[in-house]
Structures are given as structure tokens and as C-alpha cells.
MARGU-766731 format. One line per 10 residues: number of its first residue (from 1); their letters; for each residue x, y, z of N, C-alpha, C. Coordinates in Angstrom, 1 decimal. Example, Ala and Ser with C-alpha at 12.3 -4.5 7.8 and 13.67 -1.06 7.14 Angstrom:
<nodes>
1 = as = 13.2/-5.7/7.8/12.3/-4.5/7.8/13.2/-3.3/7.8 ~ 12.8/-2.2/7.1/13.7/-1.1/7.1/12.9/0.0/7.9
</nodes>
This chain:
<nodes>
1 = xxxxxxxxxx = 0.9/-1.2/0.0/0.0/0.0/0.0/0.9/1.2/0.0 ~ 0.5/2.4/-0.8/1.4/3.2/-0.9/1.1/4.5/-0.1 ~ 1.4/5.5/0.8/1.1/6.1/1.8/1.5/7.7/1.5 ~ 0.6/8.7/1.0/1.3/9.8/1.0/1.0/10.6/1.8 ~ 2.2/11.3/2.9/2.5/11.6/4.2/3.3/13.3/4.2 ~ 2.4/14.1/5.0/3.3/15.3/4.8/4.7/15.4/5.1 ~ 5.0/14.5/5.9/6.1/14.4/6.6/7.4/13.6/6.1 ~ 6.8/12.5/5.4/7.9/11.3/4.7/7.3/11.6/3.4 ~ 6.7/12.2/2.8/6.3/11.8/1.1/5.4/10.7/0.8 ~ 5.8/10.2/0.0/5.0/8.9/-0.1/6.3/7.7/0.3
11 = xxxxxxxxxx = 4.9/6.8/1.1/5.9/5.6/1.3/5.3/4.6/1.6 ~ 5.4/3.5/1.2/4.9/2.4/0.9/5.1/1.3/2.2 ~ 4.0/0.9/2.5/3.5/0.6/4.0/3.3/-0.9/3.4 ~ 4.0/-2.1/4.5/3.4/-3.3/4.4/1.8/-3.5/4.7 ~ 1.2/-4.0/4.4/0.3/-4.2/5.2/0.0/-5.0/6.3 ~ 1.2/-6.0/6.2/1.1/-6.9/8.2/1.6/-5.8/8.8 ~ 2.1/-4.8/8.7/3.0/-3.9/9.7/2.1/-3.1/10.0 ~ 0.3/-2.9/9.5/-0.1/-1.9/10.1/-0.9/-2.4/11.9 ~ -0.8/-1.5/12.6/-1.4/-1.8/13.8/-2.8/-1.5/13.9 ~ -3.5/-1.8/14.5/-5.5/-1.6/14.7/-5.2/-1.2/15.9
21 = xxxxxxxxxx = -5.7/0.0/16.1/-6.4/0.3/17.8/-7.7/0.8/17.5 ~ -8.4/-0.3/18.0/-9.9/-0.8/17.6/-10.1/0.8/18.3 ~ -10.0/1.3/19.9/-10.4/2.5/20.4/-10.2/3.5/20.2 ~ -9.0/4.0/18.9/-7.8/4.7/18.6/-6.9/5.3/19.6 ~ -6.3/6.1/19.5/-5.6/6.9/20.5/-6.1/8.4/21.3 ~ -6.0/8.5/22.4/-6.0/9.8/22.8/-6.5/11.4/22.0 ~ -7.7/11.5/21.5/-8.1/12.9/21.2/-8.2/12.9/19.6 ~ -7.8/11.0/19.1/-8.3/10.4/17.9/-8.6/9.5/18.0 ~ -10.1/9.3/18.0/-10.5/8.1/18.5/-11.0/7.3/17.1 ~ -11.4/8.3/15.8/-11.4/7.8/14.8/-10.5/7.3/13.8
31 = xxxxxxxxxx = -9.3/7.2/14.2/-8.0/6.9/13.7/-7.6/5.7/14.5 ~ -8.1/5.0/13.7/-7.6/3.0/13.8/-6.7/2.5/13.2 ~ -6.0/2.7/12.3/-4.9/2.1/11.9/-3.5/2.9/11.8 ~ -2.5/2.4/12.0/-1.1/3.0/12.1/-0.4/2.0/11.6 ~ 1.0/2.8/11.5/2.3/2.0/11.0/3.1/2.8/11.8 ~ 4.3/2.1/12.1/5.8/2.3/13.0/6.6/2.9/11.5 ~ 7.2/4.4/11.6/8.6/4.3/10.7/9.6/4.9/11.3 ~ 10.6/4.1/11.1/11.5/4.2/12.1/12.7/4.8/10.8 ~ 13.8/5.9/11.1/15.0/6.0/10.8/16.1/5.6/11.0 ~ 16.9/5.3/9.9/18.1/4.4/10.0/19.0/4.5/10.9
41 = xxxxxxxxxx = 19.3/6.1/11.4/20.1/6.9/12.6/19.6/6.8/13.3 ~ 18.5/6.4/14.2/17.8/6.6/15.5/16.9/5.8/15.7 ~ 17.5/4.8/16.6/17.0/3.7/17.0/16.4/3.9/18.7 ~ 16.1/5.4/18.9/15.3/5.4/20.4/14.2/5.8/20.1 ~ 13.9/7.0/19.2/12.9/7.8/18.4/11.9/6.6/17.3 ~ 10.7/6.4/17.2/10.3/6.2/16.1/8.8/6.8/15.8 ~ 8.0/7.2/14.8/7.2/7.5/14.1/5.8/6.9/14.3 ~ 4.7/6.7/14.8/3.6/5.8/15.1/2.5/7.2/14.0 ~ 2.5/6.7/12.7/2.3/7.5/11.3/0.4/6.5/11.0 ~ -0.4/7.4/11.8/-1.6/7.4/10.8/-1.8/7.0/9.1
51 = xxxxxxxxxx = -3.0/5.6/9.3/-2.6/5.4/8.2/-4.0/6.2/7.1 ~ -5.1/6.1/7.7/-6.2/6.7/7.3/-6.0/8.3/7.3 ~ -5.3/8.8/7.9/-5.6/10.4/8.3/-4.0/10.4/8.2 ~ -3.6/11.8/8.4/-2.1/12.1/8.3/-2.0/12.6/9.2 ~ -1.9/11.9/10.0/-1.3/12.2/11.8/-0.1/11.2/11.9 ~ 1.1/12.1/13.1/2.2/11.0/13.1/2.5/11.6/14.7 ~ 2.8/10.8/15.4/3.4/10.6/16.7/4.7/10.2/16.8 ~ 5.9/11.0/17.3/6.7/10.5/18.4/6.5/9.3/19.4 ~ 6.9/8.7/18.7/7.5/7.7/20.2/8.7/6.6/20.6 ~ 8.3/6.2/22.1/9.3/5.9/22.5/9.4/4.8/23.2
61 = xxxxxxxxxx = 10.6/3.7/23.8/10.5/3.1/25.0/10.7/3.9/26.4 ~ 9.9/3.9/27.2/9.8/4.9/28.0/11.2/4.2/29.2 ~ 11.4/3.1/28.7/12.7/2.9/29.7/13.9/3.4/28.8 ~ 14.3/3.9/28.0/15.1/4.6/27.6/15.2/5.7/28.4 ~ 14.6/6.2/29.1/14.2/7.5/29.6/14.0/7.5/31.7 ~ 13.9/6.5/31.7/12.9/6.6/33.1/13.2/4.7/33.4 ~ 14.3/4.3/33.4/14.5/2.5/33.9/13.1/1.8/34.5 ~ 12.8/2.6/35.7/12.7/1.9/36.6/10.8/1.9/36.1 ~ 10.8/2.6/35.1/9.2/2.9/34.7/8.4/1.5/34.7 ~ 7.0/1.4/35.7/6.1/0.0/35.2/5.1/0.6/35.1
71 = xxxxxxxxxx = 4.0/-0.3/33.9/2.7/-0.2/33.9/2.0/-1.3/34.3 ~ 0.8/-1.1/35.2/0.1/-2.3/35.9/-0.8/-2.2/34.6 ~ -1.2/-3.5/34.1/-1.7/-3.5/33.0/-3.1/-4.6/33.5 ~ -4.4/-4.0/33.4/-5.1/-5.0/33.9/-5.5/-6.7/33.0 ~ -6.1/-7.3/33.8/-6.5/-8.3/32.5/-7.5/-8.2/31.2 ~ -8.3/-7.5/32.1/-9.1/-6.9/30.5/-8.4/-6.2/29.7 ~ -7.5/-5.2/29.6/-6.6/-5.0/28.3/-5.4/-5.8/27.8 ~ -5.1/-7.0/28.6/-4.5/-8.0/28.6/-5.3/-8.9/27.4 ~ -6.8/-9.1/27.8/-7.6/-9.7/26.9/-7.8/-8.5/25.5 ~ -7.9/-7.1/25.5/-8.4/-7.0/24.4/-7.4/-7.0/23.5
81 = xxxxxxxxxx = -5.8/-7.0/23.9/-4.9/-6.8/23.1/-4.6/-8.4/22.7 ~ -5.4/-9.2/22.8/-5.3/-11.2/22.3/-4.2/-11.7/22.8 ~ -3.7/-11.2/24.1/-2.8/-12.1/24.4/-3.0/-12.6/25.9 ~ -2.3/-14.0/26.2/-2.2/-14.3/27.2/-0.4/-14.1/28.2 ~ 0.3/-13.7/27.7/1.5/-13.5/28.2/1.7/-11.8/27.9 ~ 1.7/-11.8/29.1/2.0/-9.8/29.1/2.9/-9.3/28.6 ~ 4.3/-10.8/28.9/5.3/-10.4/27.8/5.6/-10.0/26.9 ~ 4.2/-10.3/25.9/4.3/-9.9/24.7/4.4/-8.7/23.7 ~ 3.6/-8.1/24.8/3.0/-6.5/24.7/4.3/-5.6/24.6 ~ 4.2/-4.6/24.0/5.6/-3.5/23.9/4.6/-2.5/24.7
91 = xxxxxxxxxx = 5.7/-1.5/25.4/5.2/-0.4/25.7/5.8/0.8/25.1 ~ 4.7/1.4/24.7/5.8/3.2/24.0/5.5/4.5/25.0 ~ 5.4/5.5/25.0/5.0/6.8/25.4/5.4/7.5/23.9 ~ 4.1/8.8/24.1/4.4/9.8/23.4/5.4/10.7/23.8 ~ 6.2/11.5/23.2/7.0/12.3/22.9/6.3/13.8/22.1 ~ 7.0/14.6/23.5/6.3/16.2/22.5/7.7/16.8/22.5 ~ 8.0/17.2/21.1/9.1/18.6/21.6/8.1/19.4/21.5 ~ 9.1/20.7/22.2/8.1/22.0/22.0/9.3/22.6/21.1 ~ 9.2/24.1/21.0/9.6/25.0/20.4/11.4/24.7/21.0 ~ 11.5/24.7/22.1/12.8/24.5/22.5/12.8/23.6/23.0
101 = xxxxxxxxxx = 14.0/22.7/22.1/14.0/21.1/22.4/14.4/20.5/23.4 ~ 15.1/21.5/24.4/15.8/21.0/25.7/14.6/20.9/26.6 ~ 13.6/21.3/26.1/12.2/21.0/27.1/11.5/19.7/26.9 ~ 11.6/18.3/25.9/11.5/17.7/25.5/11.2/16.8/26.3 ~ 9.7/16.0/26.2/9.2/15.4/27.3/8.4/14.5/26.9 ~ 8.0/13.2/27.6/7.3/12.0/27.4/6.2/12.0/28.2 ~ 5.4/11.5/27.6/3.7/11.3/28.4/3.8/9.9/29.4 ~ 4.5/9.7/30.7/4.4/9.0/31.2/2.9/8.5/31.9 ~ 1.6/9.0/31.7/0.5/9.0/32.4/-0.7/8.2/31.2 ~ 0.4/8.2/29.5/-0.7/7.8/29.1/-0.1/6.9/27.7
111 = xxxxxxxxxx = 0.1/5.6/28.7/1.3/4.7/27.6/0.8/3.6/26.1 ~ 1.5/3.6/25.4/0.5/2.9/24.5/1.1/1.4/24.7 ~ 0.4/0.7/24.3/0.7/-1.1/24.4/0.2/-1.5/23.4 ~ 1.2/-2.0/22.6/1.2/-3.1/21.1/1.3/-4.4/21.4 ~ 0.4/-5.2/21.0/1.2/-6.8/20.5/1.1/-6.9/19.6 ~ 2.4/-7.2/19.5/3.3/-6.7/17.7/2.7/-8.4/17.1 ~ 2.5/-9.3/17.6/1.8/-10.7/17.0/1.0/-10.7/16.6 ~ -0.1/-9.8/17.0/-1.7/-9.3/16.7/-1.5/-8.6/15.4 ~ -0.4/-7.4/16.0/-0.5/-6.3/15.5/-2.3/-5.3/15.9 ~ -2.1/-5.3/17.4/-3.4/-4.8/18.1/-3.0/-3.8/19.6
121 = xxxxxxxxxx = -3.2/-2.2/18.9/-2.5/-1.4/20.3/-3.6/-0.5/20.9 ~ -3.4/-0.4/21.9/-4.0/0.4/22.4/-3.8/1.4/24.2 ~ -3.9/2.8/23.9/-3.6/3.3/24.7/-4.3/3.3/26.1 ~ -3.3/3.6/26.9/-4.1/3.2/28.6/-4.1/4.9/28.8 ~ -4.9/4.5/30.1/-4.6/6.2/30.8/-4.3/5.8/32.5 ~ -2.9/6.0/33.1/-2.7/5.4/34.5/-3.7/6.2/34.9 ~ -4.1/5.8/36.3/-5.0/6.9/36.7/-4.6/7.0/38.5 ~ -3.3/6.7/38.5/-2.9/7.2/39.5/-1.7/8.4/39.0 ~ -1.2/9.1/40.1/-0.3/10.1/40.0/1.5/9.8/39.8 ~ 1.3/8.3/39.9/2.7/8.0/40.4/4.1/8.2/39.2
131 = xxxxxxxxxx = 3.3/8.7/38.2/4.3/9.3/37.0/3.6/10.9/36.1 ~ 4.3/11.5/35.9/3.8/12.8/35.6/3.4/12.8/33.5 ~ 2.5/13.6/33.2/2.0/14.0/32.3/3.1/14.2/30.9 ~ 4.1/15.2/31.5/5.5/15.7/30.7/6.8/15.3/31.9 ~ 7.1/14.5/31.3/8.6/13.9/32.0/10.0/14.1/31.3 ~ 10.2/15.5/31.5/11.3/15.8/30.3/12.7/14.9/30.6 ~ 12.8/14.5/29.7/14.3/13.4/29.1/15.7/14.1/29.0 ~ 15.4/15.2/29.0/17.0/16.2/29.5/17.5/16.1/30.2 ~ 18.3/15.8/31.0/18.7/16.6/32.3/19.7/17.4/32.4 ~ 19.7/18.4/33.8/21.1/19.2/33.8/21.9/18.9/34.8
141 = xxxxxxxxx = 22.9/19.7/34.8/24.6/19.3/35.0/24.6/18.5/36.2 ~ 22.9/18.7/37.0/23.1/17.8/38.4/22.9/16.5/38.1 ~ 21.8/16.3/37.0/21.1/14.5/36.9/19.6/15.4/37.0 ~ 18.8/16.5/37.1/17.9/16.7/37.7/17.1/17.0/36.0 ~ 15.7/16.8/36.0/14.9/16.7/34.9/14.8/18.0/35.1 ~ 15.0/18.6/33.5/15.0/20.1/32.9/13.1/20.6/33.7 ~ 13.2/21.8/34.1/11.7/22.4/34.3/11.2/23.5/33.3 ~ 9.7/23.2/33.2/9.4/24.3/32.2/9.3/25.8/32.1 ~ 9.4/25.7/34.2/9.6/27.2/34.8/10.2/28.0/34.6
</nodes>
């Protein structure tokens, strides 16, 4: 299938590689299908590129960023994502830059979960506090996460 994207041009999309999120994502709920495009140079960063609409997300493994990060994942999205081993599931967060990149932060509060065997994702929303909204990936000269203040 061939994909023309404001961002990459046209590009030609497998079709096992596209993902269904039967619910869509966060603030598109009509947007069900995606593809991963990832660049040759950057293997932390990848692309989660609408396949109906031309929307494209940053994203990430949030333990690139934050080690010790978990999501309690219940068994009902355990079941809607067709698996029985949790293993299976990948976890991403979004990624926003803003205007200045050193402010550059992950949605730790609102993770997406793929089973890449399905090819079936879908985003959670933690609903406790125990990781923040924008969790900037910067730090400065102490180890301390850049603030937007």
C-alpha cells in the first residue's frame, strides 16, 4: 500500500505492519490504523504514522528514559490486546518537543501497548499520579529533569 505523508512523502506501508487500535488513541478516536517508521540513525525515536488520516506521533520506549518505569496493566486489556503472556505487549509513550528542544518530554501517564503478533494497540490512561503527564528526558549538569519554569 502506498502512503502519502506530509512528513515522509509517499511511502509504501506493508500491510502486516499496520497496527489496529480498535479504540484509537487519545483525542483520535477515529483513527484505527497506524504504522511504525523508524529511521536508519535513530533507533530510540520512532514514528507511530496514521494510516487513514495524516497524523504522526513520536514515540518511544519509556525505559530509555525513566529505567525503573512500570505499567500495571489490567487483564481486561491483557484480553483486548489477544494475548495471554504480558510479555508480549511492547510499551511506548508519546513524545512532544516543544519549540525548544531542551524541554523535550514523554507522556508518562498515558502509555500505548502493542502486540506486535496481533499487531493490536491500544492506549491506557494510568489513573494514579505516580508518573507525571510531561517527564522531560533532558537533564542538567546535576542529573535533575529540565523544568518548564
Amino acid at each position: 500500500m502506498i502512503l502519502n505523508t506530509k512528513r515522509f512523502g509517499e511511502i509504501e506501508v506493508d500491510e502486516q505492519n499496520i497496527i489496529v487500535f480498535p479504540n484509537g488513541i487519545l483525542g483520535f478516536p477515529d483513527i484505527k490504523r497506524y504504522t511504525f517508521i523508524t529511521e536508519e540513525e535513530n533507533n530510540v525515536f520512532l514514528w507511530l504514522q496514521g494510516i487513514d488520516e495524516d497524523v504522526a506521533f513520536i514515540v518511544t520506549n519509556p525505559l530509555f528514559f525513566k529505567p525503573d518505569y512500570k505499567v500495571k496493566i489490567s487483564v481486561e486489556e491483557i484480553r483486548e490486546l489477544e494475548t495471554e503472556n504480558i510479555e508480549d505487549i511492547h510499551i511506548y509513550v508519546i513524545v512532544t518537543v516543544p519549540p525548544d528542544p531542551k524541554f523535550t518530554s514523554i507522556n508518562l501517564q498515558g502509555p500505548i501497548l502493542i502486540n506486535p503478533h496481533k499487531n493490536l494497540g491500544k492506549q491506557i490512561v494510568l489513573l494514579d499520579d505516580s508518573y507525571p503527564l510531561k517527564y522531560f528526558i533532558f537533564k542538567d549538569k546535576k542529573g535533575i529533569a529540565q523544568s518548564a519554569t
